[in-house]
N, C-alpha and C positions, 0 to 999 in steps of 0.2 A: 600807348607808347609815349603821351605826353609825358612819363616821369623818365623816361629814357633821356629826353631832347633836356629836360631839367637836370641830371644828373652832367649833361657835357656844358651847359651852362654854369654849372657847382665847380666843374673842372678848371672851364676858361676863366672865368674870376680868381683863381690861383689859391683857392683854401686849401690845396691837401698839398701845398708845395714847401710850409715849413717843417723843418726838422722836428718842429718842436710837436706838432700838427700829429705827424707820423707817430711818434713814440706815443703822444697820449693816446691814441687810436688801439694802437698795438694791445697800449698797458690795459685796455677796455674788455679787448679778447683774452688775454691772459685770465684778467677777474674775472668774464664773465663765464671760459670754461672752468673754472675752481670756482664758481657759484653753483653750476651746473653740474657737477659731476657725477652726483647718484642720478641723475635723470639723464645723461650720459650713457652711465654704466645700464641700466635700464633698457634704454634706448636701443644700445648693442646687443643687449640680450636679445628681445623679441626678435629686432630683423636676423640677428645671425650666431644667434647663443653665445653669444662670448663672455669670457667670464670676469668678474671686475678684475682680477691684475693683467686679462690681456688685453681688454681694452684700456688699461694702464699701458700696459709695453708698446703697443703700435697704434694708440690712437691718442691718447691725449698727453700722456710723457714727452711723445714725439712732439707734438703741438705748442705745448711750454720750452719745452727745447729751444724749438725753433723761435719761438717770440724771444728769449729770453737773448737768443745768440743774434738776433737781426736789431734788438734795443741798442747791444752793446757795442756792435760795430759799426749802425745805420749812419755814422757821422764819418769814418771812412769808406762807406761807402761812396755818400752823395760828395765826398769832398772831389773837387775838378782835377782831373791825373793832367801831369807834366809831361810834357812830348818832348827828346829832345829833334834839335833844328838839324840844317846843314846848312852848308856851301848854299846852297839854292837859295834858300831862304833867309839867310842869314843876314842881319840881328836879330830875325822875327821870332817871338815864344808861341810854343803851343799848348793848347790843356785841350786834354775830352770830357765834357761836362755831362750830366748823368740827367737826360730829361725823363719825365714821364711820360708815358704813351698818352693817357686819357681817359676814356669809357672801354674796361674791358670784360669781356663775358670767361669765368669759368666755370665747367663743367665738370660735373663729379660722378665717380662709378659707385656701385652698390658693396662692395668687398669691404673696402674701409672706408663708410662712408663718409666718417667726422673728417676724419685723420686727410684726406685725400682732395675733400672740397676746403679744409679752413689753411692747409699748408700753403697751397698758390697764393692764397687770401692773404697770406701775411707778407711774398715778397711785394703780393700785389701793391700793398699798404706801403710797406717801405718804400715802395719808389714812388709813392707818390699820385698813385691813378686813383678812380672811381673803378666802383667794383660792381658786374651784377653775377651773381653767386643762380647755378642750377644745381643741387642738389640730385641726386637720384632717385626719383619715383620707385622702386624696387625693395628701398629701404624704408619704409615710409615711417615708421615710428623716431628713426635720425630727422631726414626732409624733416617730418613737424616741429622737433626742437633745434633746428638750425634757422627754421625762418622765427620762431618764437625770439632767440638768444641774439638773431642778427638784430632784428626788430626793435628790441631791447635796447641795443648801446650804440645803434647807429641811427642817423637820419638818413631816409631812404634817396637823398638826391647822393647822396656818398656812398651806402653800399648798401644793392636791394636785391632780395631772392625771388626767383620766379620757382614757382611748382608745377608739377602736371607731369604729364606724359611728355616724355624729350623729343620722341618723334616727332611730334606735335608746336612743344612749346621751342623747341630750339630754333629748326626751320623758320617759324615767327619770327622770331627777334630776329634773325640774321636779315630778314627779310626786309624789316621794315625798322632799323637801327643798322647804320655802319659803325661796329666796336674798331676800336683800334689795336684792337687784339684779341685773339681766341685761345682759352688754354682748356685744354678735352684729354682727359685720362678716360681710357674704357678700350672698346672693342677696337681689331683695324677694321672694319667691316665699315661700322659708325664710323670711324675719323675720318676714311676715305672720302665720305659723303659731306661732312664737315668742312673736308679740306678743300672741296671740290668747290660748294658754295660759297670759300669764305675768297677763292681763286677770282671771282666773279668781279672782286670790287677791290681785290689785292690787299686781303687783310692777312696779316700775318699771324700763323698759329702756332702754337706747341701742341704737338702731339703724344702723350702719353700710350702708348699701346701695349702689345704683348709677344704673343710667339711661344715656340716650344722649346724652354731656356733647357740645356742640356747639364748633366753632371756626370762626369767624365771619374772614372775610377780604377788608376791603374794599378798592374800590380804590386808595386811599392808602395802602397798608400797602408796607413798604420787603420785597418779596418774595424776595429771599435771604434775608435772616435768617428770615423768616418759616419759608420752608423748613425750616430746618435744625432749626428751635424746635418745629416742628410732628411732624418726622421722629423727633427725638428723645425726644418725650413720647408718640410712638405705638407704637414699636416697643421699647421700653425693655422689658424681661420677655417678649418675644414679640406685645407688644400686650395681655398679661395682668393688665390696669392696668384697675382702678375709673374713675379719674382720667382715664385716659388719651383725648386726642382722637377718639371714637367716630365722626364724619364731618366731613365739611368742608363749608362753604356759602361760594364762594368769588366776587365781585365777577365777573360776564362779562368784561369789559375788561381782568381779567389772570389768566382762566384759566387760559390753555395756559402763561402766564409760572411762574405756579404750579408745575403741571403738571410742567413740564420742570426747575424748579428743585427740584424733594422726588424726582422719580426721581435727579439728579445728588446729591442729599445721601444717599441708600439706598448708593448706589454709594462714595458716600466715607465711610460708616460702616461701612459691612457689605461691602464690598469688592464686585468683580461676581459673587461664589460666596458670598452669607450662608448657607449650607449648613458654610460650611467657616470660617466667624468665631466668632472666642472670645467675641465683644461680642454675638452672637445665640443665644438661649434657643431651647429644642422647648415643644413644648404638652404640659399635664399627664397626657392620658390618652390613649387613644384616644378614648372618647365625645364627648371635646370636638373632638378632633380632626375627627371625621367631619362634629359640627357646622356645625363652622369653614367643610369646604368646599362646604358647600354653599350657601354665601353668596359664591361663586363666581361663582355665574349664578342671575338673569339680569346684566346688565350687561358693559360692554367691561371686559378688563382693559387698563391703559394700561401697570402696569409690573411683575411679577414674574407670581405666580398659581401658578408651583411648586410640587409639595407631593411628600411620602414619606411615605407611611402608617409604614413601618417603623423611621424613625430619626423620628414624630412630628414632623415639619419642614413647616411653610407659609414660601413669601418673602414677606417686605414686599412687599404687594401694592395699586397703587392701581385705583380703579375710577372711571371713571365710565359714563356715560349712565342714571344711576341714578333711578329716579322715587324720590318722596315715598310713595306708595305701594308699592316692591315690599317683601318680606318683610325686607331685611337694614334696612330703616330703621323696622321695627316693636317692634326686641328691642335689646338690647345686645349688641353685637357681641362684644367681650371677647376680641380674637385682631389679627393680624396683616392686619386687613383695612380698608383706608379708603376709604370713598365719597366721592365729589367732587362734589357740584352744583352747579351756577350760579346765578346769582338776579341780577336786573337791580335792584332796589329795596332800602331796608331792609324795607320790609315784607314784600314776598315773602317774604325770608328770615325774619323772625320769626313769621312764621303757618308756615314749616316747625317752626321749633325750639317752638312751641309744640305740634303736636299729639303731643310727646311730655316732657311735663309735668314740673317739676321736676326736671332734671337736676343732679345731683351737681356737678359743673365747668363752667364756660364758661369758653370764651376766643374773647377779640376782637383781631384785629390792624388796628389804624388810626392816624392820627398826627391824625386829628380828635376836638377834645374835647366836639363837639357831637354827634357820633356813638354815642363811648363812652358819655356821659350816657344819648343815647335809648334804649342795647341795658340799661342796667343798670338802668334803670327797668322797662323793660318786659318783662323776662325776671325771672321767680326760678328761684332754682340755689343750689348750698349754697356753694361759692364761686368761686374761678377767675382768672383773670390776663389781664391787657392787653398783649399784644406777648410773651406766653411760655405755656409751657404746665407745669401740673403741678408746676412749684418752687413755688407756694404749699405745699403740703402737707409741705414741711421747714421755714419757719417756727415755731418753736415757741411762738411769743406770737403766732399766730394760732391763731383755734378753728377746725378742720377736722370736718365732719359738712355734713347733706344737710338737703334741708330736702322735706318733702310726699312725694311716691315717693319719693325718694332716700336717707333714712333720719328721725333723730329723734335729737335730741341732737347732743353735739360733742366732743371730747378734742383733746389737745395742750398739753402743758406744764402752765401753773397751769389749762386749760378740765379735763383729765383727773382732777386732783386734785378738782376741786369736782365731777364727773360722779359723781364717788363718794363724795359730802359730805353731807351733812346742815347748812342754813345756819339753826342754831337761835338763833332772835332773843331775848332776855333783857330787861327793863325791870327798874331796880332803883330801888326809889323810898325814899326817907328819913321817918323818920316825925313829926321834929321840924315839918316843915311838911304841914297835915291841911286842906284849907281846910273848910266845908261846902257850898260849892257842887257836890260830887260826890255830896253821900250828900239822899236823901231828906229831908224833901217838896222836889219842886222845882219846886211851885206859885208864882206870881210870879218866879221865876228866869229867863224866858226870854230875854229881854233877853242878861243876863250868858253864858246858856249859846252864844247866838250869835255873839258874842265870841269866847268862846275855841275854839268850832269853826269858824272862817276860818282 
């Protein structure tokens, strides 16, 4: 842990406090994932078959994106915001100036593993901290070339990865390092325990989590696109999406239209052998895998249900006759599996989506705005799309996080730089003007002091 106690001394010295510091930092990771990229692309393969333009799309695209948009505006960010005054304080100015925290630990899930641990890492960087990076043991061919490529462009008192089992290595460090920050995407199961330990010594975390984000489909919704928007936010990584459409609550009046249109979009994405498409991911391990199938039954399947234990392979698979009750609508699915119910009302359907509380993402498809009003009222969720699924979450000037289960906090773009800020408020007062009305006795003053606290 001596290189821990070395990295907060790297800190207190003030090296990663200039702007200038920052950007060349940034511009490091930029080159050094466009050094990397076929050993990337690779990389993704093994852990989760993905194929080179998806791990273009959601993992390193995203990654340059984000360097590219945090270079260009990293100078207003740190520039000190202007407060104005009052009555109270008056002559005095105010400004909030943008400190950084110091030694912070982030923690990466296996789904997108690049894309998921280097994101925090860059508002980390922008603002200024030391970084230690845990990757996720799960993925283990990323984990190797993430601590290879950090290794590489950084000095480890400025940003160092730990390996191993999280169970294990995380507990550690928290134990025996107070970070000044925790940032944990993955399970609520994990974060709880995260949150629990980091409660111990009042370190403040972000919580990335998940939940059973719902997609609401009423019956005004224009149902081929719907289709296509819903097929493609489900089955993108295998179904191995936070984000991703977790079940469907679909309007009676165009189920089977539904139905019939997301089986013919599988077939035009993934071909009728997604066993043998380069656009379709395997699942991470076997543990999950076996999870997976057993959310199989009860219910009909209507359209795949295939599986290979041995090349890790489930098809996009839809399901219905599925109650509100059985076990796959108790947990987060997190796989290639989507439930289909009916619901005749709005309400029916939101007294479903409620008894599984704060969900990460919703999505509504309808062409009524008296609709969408009623579901975004009455639903909290951390955020989500109307007539799409899951492009909210490349937006970069929107803040992405969960909100109650779903996680705590938010990152993306300028939300990530301040997730890792310190917004320390300053009053600078002048001494030429002193009134006496501030300082003792202030017997007979009350009058006055009313005044000037309106």
């Amino acid at each position: 842990m001596n290189s821990l106690v070395k990295m907060k001394t790297y800190y207190d010295e003030g090296h990663t406090l200039s702007k200038e510091f920052r950007i060349q930092q940034l511009k490091k990771l930029a080159d050094a994932i466009l050094k990397y990229e076929n050993e990337i692309n690779e990389a993704l393969y093994l852990d989760l078959g993905k194929s080179i333009e998806e791990s273009w799309a959601t993992e390193i695209g995203l990654l340059l994106g984000e360097i590219k948009y945090a270079i260009k505006n990293i100078h207003r960010w740190m520039k000190p915001e202007r407060v104005a005054g009052s009555l109270l304080t008056f002559p005095s100015s105010g400004k909030i100036y943008k400190e950084p925290l110091g030694v912070v630990l982030i923690i990466a899930p296996w789904n997108y593993p690049l894309q998921l641990m280097l994101a925090p890492l860059i508002g980390a960087i922008a603002a200024g901290n030391c970084v230690v990076l845990k990757p996720s043991e799960a993925a283990p061919a990323t984990e190797k070339l993430i601590e290879k490529l950090i290794k590489e462009i950084y000095d480890d008192h400025f940003v160092r990865v730990f390996t191993g089992d999280g169970a294990i290595v995380v507990p550690d460090l928290m134990n025996q390092f107070k970070f000044n920050h925790i940032f944990y995407t993955g399970s609520t199961q994990v974060g709880k325990l995260i949150y629990q330990q980091a409660a111990a010594d009042l370190i403040p975390v972000t919580l990335e989590l998940g939940g059973k984000s719902p997609c609401i489909v009423e019956a005004d919704a224009d149902i081929t696109v719907t289709a296509k928007r819903i097929i493609s936010g489900k089955f993108i990584n295998a179904g191995q999406t936070c984000i991703a459409p977790d079940y469907i609550l679909v309007h009676e009046a165009v189920k089977e239209k539904l139905l019939t249109e997301m089986a013919h979009a599988i077939q035009q994405f993934y071909s009728s052998d997604p066993a043998s498409s380069s656009d379709y991911g395997k699942i991470i391990h076997g543990k999950h895998f076996k999870r997976l199938v057993q959310f199989l039954h009860p219910g009909k399947i209507y359209f795949g249900g295939k599986f290979d234990e041995s090349k890790l392979f489930i098809e996009p698979t839809i399901l219905t006759d599925i109650s509100p009750e059985d076990d796959i609508m108790k947990e987060e699915i997190f796989g290639p599996i989507l439930p289909v119910i009916p619901f005749s009302n709005s309400q029916e359907a939101i007294e479903i989506v409620r008894k599984n509380k704060n969900p990460l993402s919703f999505y509504l498809f309808t062409k009524d705005a008296k609709k969408e009003k009623e579901w975004l009222q009455k639903i909290s969720f951390g955020g989500g799309c109307i007539n799409n699924t899951v492009w909210h979450f490349t937006n970069k000037k929107m803040p992405f996080g969960g909100i109650g289960n779903s996680g705590l906090g938010a990152y993306h773009g300028q939300f990530t730089f301040e997730t890792f800020s310190h917004r320390k408020p300053i009053l600078k007062s002048p001494t030429w003007f002193d009134p006496s009305i501030k300082y003792p006795p202030y017997k007979g003053k009350i009058n006055l002091l009313k005044k000037i606290f309106r």
